[in-house]
gemmi code that builds the backbone of each chain (N, CA, C; Angstrom):
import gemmi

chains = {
    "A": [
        ("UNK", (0.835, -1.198, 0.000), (0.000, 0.000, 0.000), (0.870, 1.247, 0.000)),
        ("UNK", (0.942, 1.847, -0.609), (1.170, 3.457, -0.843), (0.255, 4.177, -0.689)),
        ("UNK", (0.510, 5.321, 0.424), (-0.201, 6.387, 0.592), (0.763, 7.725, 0.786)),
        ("UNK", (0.267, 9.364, 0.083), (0.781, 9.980, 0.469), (-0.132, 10.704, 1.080)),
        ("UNK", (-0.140, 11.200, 2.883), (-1.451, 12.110, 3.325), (-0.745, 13.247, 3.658)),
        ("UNK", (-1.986, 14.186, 4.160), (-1.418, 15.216, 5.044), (-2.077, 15.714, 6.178)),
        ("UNK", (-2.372, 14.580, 6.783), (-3.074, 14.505, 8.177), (-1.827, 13.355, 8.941)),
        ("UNK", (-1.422, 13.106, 10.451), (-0.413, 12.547, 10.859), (-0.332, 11.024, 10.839)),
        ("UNK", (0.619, 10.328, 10.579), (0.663, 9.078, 10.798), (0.677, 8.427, 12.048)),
        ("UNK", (0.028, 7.580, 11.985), (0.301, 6.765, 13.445), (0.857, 5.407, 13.099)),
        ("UNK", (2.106, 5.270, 13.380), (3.007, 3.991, 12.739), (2.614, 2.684, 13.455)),
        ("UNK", (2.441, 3.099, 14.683), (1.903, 2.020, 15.689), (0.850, 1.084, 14.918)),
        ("UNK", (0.091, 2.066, 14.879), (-1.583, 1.085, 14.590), (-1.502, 0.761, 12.974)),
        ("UNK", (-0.522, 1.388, 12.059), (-0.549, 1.176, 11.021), (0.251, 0.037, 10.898)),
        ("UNK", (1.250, -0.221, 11.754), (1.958, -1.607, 11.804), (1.288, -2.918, 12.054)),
        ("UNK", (0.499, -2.268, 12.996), (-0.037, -3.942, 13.671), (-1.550, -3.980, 12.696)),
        ("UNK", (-1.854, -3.462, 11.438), (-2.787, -3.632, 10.341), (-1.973, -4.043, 9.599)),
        ("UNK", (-0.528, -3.934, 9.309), (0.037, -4.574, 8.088), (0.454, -5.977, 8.621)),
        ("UNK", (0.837, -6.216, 9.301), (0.990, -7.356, 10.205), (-0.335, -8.105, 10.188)),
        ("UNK", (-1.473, -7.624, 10.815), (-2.265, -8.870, 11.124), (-2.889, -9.241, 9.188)),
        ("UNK", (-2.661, -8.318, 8.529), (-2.875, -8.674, 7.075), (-2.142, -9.341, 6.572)),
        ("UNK", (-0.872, -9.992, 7.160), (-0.198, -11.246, 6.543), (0.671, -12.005, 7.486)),
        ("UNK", (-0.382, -12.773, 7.824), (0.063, -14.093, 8.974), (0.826, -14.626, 8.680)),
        ("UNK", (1.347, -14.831, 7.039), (2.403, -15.722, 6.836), (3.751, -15.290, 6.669)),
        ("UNK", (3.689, -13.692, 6.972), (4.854, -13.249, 7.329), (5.953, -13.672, 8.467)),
        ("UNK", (7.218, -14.549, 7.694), (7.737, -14.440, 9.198), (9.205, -13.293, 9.491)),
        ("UNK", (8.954, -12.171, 8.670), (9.771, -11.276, 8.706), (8.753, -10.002, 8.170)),
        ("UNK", (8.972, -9.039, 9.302), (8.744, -7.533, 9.057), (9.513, -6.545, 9.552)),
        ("UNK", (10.393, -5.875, 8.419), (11.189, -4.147, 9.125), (9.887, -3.527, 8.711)),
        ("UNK", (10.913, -2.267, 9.519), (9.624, -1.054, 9.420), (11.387, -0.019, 9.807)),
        ("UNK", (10.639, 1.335, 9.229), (11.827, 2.193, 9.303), (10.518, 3.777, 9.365)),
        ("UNK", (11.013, 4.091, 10.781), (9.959, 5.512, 11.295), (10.858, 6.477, 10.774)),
        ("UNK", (11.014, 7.249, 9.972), (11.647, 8.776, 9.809), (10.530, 9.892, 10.551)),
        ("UNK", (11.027, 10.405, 11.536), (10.914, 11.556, 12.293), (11.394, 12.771, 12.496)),
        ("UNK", (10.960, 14.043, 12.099), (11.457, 15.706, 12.020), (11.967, 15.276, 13.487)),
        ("UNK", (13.621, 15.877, 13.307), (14.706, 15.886, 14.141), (14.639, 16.808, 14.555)),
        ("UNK", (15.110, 16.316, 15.944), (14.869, 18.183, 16.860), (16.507, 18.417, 17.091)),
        ("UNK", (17.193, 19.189, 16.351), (18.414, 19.417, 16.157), (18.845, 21.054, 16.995)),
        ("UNK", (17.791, 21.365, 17.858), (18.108, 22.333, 18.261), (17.692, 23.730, 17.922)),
        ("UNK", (17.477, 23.427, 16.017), (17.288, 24.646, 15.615), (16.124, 24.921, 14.515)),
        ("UNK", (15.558, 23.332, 14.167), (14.766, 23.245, 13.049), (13.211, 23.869, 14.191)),
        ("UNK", (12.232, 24.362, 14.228), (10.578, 24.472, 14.711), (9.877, 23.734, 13.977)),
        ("UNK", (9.742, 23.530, 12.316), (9.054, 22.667, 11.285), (9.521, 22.016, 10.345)),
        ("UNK", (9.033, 21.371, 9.393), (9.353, 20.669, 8.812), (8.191, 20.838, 7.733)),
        ("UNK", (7.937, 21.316, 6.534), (7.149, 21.545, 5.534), (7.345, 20.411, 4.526)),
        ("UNK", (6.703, 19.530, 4.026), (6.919, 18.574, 3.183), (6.123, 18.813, 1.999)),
        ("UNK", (5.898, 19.231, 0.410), (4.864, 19.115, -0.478), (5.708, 17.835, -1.526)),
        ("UNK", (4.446, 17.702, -2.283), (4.442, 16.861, -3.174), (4.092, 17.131, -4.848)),
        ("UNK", (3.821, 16.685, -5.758), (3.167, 16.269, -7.359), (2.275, 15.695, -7.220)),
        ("UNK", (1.075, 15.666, -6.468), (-0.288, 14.864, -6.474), (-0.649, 14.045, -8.015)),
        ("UNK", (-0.224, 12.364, -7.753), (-0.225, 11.955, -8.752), (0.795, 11.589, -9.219)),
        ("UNK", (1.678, 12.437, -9.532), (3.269, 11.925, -10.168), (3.676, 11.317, -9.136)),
        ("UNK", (3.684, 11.716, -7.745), (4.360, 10.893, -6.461), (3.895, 9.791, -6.311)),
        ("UNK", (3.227, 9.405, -6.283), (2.421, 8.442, -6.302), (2.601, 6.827, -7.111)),
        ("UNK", (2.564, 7.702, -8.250), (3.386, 6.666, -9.521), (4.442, 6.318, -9.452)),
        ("UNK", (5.224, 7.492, -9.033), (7.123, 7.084, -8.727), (7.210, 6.361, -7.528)),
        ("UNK", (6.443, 6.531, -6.892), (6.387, 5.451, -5.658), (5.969, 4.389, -6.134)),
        ("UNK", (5.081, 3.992, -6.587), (4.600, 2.674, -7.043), (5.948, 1.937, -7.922)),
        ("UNK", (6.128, 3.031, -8.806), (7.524, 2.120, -9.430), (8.775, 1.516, -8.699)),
        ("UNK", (8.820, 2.247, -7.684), (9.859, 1.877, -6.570), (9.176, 0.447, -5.892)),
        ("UNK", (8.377, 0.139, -5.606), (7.903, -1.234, -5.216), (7.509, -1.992, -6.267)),
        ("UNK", (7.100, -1.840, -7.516), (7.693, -2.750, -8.398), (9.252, -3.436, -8.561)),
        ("UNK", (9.948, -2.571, -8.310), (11.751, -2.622, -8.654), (11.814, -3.569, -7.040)),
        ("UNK", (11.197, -3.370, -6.469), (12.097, -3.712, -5.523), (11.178, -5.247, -5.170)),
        ("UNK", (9.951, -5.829, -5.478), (9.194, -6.773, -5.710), (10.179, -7.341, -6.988)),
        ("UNK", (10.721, -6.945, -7.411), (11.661, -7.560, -8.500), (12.632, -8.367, -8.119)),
        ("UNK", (13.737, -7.271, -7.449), (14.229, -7.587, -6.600), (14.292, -8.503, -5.599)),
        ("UNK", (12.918, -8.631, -4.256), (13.176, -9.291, -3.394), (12.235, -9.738, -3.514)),
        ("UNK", (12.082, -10.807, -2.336), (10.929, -11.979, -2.736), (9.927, -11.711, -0.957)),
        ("UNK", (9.241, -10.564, -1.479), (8.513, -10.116, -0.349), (6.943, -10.121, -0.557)),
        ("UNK", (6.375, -10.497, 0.745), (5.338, -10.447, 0.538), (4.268, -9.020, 0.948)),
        ("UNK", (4.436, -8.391, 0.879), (4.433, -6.738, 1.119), (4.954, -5.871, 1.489)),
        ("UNK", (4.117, -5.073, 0.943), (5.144, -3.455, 1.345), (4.266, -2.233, 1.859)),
        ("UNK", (4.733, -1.926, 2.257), (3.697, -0.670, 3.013), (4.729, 0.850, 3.019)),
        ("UNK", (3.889, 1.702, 2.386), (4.922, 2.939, 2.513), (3.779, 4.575, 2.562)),
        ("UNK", (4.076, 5.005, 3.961), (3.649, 6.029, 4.075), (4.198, 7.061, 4.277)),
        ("UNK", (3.609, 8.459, 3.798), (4.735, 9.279, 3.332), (3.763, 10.763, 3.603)),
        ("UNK", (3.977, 11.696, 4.722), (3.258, 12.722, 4.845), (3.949, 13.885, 4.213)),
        ("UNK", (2.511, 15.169, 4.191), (3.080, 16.095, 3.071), (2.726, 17.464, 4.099)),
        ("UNK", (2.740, 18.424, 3.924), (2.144, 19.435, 4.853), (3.469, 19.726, 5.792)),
        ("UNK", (2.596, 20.795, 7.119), (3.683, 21.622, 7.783), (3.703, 20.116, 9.169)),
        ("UNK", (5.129, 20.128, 9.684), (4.704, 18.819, 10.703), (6.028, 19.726, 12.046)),
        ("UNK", (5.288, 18.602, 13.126), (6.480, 19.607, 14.229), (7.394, 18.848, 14.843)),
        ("UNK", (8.293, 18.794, 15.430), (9.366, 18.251, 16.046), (8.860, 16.674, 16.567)),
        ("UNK", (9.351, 15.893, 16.034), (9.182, 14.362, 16.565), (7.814, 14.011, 15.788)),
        ("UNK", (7.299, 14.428, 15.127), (6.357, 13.785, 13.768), (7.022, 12.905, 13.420)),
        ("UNK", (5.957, 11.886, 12.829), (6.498, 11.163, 11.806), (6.660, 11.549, 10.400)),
        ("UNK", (7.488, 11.312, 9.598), (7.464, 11.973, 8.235), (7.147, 10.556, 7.269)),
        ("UNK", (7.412, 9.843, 7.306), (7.264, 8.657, 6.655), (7.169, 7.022, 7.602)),
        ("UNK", (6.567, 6.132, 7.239), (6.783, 4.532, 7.441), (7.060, 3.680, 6.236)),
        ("UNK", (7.616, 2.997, 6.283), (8.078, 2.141, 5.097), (8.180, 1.052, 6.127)),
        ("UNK", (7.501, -0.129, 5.569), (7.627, -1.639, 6.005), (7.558, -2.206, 4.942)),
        ("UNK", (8.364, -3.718, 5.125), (8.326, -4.398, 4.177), (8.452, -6.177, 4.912)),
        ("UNK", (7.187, -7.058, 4.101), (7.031, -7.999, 4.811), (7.614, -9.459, 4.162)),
        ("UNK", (8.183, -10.494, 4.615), (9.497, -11.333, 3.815), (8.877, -12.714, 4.395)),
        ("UNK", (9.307, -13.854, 4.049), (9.732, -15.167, 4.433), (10.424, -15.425, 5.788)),
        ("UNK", (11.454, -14.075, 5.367), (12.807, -14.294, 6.227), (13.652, -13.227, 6.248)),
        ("UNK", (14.223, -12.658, 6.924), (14.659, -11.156, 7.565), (15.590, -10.727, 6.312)),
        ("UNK", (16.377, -11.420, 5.750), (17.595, -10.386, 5.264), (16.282, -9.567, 3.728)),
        ("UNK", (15.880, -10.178, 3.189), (14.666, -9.733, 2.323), (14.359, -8.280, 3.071)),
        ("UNK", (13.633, -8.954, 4.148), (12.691, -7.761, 4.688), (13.295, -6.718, 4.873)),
        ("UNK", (15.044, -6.536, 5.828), (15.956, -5.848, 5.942), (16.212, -4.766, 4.570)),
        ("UNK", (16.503, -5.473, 3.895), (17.300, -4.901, 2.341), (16.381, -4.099, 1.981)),
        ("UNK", (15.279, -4.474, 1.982), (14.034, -4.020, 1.119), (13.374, -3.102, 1.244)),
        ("UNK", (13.411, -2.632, 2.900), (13.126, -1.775, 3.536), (13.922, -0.217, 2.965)),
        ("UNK", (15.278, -0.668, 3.426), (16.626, -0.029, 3.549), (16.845, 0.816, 1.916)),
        ("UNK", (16.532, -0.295, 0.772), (16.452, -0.044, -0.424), (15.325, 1.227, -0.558)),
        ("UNK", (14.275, 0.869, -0.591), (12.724, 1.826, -0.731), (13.464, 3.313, 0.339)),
        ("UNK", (13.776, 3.184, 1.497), (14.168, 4.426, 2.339), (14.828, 5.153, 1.011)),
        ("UNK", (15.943, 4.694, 0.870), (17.281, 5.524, -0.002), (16.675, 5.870, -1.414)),
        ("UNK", (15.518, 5.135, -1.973), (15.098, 5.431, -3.054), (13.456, 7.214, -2.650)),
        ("UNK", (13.352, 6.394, -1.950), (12.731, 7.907, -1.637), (13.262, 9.571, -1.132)),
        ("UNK", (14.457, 8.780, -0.607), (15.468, 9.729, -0.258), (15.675, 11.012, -1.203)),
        ("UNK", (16.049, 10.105, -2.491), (16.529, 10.764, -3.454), (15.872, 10.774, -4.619)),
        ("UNK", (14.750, 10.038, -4.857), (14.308, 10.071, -6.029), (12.487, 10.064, -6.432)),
        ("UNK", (11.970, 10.223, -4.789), (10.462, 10.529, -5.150), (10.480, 11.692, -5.057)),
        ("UNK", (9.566, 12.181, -5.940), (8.647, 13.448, -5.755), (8.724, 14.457, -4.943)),
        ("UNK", (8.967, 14.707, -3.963), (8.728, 15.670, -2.646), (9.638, 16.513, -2.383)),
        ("UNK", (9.474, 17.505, -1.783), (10.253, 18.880, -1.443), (10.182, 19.020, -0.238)),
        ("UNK", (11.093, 19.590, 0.549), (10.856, 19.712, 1.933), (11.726, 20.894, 2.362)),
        ("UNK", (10.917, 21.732, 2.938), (11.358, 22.842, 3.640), (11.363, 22.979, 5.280)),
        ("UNK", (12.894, 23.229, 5.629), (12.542, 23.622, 7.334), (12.426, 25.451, 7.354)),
        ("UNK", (11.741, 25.343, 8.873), (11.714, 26.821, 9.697), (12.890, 26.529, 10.840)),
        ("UNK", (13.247, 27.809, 10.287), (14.774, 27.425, 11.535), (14.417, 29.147, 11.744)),
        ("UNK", (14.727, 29.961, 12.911), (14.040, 31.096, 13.482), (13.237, 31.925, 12.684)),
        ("UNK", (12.273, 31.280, 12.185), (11.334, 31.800, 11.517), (11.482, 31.900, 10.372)),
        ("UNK", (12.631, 31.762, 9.790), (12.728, 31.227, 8.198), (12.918, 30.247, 7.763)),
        ("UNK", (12.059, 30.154, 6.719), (12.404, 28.588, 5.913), (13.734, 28.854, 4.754)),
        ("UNK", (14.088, 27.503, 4.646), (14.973, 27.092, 3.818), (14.850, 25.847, 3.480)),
        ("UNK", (15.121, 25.422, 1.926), (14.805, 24.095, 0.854), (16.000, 23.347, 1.607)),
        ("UNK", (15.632, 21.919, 1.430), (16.479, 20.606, 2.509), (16.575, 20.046, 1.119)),
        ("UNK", (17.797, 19.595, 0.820), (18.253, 18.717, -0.646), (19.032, 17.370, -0.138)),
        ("UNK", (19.057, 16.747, -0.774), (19.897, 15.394, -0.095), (21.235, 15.594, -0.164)),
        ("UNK", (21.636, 15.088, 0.863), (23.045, 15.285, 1.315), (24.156, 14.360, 0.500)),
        ("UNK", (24.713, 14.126, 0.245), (26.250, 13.588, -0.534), (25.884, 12.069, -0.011)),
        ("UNK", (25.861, 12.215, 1.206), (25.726, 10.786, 1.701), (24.175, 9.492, 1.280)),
        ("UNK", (23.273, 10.772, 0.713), (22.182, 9.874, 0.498), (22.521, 9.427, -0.934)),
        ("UNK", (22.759, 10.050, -1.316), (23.095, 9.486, -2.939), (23.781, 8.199, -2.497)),
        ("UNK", (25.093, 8.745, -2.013), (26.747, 7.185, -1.767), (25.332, 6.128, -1.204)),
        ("UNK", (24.362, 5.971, -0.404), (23.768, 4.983, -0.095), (23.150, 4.524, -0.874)),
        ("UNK", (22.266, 5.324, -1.862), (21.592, 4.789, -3.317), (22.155, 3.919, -3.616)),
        ("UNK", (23.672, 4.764, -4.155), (24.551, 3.811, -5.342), (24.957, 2.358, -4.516)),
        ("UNK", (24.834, 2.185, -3.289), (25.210, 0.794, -3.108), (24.202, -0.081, -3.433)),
        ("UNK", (23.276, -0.116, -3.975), (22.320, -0.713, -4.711), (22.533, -1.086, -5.731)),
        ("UNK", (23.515, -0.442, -6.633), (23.543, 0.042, -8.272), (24.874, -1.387, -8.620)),
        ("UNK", (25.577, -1.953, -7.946), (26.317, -2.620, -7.923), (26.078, -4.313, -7.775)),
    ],
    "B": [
        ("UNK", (-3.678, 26.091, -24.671), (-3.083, 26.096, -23.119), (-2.071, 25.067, -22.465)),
        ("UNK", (-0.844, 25.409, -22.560), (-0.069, 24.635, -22.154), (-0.693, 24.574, -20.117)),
        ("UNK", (-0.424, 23.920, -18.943), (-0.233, 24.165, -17.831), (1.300, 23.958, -17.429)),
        ("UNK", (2.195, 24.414, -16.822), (3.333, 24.462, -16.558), (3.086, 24.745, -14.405)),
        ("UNK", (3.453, 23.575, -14.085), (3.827, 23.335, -12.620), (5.025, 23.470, -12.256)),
        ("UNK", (5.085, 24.338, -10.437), (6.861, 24.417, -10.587), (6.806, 23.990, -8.868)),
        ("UNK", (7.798, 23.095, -9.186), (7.929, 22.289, -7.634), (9.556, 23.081, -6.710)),
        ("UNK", (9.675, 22.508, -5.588), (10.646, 22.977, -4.886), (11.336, 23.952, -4.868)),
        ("UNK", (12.190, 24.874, -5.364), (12.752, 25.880, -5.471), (11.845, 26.590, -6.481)),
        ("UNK", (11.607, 26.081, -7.685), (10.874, 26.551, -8.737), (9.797, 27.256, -8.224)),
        ("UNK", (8.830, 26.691, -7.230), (7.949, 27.273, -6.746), (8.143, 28.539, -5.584)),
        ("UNK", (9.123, 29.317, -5.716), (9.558, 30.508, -5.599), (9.700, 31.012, -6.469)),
        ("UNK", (9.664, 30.770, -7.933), (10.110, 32.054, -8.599), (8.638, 32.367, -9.155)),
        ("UNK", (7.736, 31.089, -9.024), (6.551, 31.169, -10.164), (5.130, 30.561, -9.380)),
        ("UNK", (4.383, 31.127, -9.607), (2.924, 30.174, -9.471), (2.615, 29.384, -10.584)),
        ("UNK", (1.553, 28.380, -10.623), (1.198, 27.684, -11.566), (0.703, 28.594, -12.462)),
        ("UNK", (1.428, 28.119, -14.123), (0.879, 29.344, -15.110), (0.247, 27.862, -16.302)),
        ("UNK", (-0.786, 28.866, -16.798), (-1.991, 28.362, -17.901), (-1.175, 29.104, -18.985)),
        ("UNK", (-0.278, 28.931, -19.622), (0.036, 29.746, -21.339), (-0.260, 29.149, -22.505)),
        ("UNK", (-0.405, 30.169, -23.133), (-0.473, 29.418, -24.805), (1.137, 29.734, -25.270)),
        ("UNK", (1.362, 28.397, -25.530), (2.787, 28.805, -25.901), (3.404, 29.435, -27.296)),
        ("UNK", (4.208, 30.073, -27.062), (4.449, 30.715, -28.888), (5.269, 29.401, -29.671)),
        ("UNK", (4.853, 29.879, -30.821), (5.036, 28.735, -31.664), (6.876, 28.496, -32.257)),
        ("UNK", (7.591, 29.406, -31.244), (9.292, 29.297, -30.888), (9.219, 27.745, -29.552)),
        ("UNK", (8.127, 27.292, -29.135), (8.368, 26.854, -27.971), (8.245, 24.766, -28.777)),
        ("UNK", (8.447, 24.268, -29.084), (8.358, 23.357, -29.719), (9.116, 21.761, -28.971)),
        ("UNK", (10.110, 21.875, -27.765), (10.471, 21.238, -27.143), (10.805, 21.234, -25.537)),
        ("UNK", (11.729, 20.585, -24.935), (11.579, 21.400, -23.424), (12.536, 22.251, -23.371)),
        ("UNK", (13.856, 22.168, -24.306), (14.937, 23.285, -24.537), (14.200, 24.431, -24.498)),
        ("UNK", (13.346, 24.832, -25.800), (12.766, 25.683, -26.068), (12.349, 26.583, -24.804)),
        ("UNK", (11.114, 25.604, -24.139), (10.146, 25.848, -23.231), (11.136, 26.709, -22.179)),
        ("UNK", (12.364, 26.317, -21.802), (12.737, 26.440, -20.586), (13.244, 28.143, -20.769)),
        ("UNK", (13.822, 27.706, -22.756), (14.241, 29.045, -23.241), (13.372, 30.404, -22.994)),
        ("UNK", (12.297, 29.891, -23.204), (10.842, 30.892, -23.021), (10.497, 31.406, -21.687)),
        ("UNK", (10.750, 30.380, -20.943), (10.499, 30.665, -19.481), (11.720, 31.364, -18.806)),
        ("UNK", (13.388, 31.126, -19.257), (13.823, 31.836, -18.909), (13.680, 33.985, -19.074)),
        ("UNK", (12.809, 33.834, -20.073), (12.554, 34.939, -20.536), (11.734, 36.049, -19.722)),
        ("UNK", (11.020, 34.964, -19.292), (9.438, 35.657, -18.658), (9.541, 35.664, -16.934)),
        ("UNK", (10.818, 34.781, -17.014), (10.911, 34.733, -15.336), (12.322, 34.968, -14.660)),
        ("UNK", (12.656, 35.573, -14.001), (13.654, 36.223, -13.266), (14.295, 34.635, -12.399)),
        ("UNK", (15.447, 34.568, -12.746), (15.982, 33.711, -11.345), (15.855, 32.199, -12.378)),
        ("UNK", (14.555, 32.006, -13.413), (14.731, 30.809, -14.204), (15.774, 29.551, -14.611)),
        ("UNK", (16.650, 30.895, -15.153), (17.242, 30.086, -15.943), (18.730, 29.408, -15.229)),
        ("UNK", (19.079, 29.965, -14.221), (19.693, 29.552, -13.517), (19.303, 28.004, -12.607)),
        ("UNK", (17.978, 28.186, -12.371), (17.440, 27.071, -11.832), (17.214, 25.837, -12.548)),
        ("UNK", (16.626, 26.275, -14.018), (16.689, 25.306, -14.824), (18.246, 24.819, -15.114)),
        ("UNK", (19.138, 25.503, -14.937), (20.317, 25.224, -16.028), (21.190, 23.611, -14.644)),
        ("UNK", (20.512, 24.063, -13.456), (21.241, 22.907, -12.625), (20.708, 21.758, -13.047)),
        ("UNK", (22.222, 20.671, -12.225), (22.243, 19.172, -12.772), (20.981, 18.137, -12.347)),
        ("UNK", (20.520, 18.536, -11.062), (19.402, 18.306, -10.260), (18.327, 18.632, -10.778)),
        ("UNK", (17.935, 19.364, -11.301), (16.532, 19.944, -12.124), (16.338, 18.670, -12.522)),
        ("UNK", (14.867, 18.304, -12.741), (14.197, 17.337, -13.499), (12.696, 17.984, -13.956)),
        ("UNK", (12.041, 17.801, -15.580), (11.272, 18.262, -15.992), (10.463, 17.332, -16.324)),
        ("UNK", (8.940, 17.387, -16.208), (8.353, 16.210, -16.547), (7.046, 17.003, -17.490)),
        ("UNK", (6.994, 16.059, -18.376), (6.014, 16.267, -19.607), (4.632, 15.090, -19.276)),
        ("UNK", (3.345, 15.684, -19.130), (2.478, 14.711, -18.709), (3.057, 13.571, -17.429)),
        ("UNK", (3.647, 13.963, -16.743), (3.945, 13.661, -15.901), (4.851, 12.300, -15.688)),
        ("UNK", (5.851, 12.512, -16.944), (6.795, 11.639, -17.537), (8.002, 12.382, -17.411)),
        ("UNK", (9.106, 11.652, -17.004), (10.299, 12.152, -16.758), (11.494, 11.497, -17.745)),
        ("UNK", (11.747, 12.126, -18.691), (12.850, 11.345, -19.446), (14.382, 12.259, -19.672)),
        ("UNK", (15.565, 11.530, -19.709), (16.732, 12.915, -19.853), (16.453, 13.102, -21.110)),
        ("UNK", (16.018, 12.324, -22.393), (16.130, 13.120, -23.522), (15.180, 13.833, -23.642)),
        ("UNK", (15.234, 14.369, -25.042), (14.607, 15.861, -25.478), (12.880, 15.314, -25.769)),
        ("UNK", (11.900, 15.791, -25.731), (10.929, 15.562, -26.133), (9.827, 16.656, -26.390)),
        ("UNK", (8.896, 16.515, -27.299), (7.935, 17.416, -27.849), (7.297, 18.202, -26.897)),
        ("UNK", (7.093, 19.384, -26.673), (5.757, 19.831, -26.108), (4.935, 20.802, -26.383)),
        ("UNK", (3.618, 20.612, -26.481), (2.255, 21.043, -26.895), (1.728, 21.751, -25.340)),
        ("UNK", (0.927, 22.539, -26.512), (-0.343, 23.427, -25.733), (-0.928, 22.387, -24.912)),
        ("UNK", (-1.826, 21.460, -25.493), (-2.400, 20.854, -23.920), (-1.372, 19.853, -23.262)),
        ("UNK", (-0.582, 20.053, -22.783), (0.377, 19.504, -21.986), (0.241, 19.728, -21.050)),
        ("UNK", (1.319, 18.689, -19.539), (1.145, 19.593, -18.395), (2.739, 19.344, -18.343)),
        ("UNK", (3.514, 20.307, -17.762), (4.885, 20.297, -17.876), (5.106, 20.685, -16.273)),
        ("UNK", (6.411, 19.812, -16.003), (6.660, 20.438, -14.225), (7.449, 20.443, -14.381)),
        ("UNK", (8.190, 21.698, -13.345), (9.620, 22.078, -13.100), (10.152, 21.684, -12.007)),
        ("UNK", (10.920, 20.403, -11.252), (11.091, 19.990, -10.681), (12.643, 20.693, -9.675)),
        ("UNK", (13.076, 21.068, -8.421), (14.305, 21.294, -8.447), (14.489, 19.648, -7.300)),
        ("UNK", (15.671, 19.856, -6.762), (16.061, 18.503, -6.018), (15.162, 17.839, -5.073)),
        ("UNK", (14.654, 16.611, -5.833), (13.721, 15.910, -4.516), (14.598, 15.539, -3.417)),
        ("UNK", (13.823, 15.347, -2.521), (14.294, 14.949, -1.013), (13.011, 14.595, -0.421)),
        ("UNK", (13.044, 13.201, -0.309), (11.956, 12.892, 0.590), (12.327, 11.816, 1.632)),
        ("UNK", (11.669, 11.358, 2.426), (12.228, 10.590, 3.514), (12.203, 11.328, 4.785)),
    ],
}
model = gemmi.Model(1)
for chain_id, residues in chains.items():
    chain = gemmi.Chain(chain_id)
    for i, (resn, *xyz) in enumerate(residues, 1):
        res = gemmi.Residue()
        res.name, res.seqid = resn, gemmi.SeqId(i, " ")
        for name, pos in zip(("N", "CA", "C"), xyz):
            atom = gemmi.Atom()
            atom.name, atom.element = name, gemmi.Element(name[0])
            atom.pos, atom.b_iso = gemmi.Position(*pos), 0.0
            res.add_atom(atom)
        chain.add_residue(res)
    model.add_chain(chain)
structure = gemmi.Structure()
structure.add_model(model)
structure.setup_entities()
């Protein structure tokens, strides 16, 4: 399931629905990304391509259903203004057997990282400024690419 | 009526614009050429490696056609996660 909202996630209850929807899972990650309270960020503004995101997300769990031999995936992904310790996204992914579920997870994170749809702006003392991926999210992509 | 969408940085220089495009505008080179024209700060934004442009909501590096009823987006660096 792919969803992008802009009302808050609750990872909790959204976990234990992806879970009791596949009993024959005997492997599930899950990976919470949460607006970091670094001292100096107040928000975290996330927008999207209503529609294009959506699709590029979907293609990312095709590739990675290619890839691994999982039996779901779950990826939620909020858009809007959010505040310190929000969730910004859930990504789970459900396997046979852990290293699947692990990878698969880990894979979809780094691919959204860098290559869905979304923009994200912080307020740091009352001004915003555009958040771009860092050097390091790419180097994690490319260990995929190999 | 072309529609032309402008995401992340882009969406500082511009709101969503409805144009009829002039008949100089025939690809996304063109388009971007045009838009650098009409918009301050453009062409600089377009000219980075990160920019991505999508035609009907298709993203390809090569060159491709674009028409009046199109929808075209100006993408600057995603970051999501």
């Amino acid at each position: 399931m792919i969803r992008v909202c802009d009302s808050p996630i609750a990872p909790e209850a959204e976990l234990a629905a992806f879970r009791a929807a596949l009993p024959n899972a005997g492997a599930i990650a899950s990976f919470i990304g949460c607006v970091r309270d670094d001292g100096q960020t107040q928000a975290l503004t996330l927008s999207h391509y209503p529609g294009f995101t959506e699709t590029v997300i979907a293609g990312f769990v095709e590739q990675v259903s290619e890839r691994w031999n999982l039996l779901g995936t779950l990826i939620l992904h909020r858009v809007g203004k959010m505040s310190l310790g929000e969730p910004i996204v859930l990504v789970a992914t459900a396997s046979a057997h852990r290293r699947e579920a692990f990878e698969a997870c880990d894979y979809l994170m780094d691919r959204l990282k860098c290559d869905a749809p979304f923009w994200k702006q912080e307020t740091v003392a009352g001004e915003t400024r555009w958040i771009e991926p860092h050097p390091q999210d790419h180097s994690d992509l490319n260990r995929w690419s190999s | 009526m072309a529609t032309i969408l402008f995401f992340g940085r882009f969406s500082d220089l511009s709101d969503r614009l409805e144009v009829q495009l002039p008949e100089t505008v025939t690809d996304k080179q063109s388009l971007s050429a045009f838009l650098s024209g009409e918009i301050e700060g453009f062409a600089e934004l377009a000219a980075r490696s990160d920019t991505r442009i999508s035609v009907n909501m298709k993203v390809t590096m090569a060159e491709v056609a674009v028409r009046n009823e199109d929808e075209i987006a100006y993408m600057s660096a995603l970051s999501g996660g």
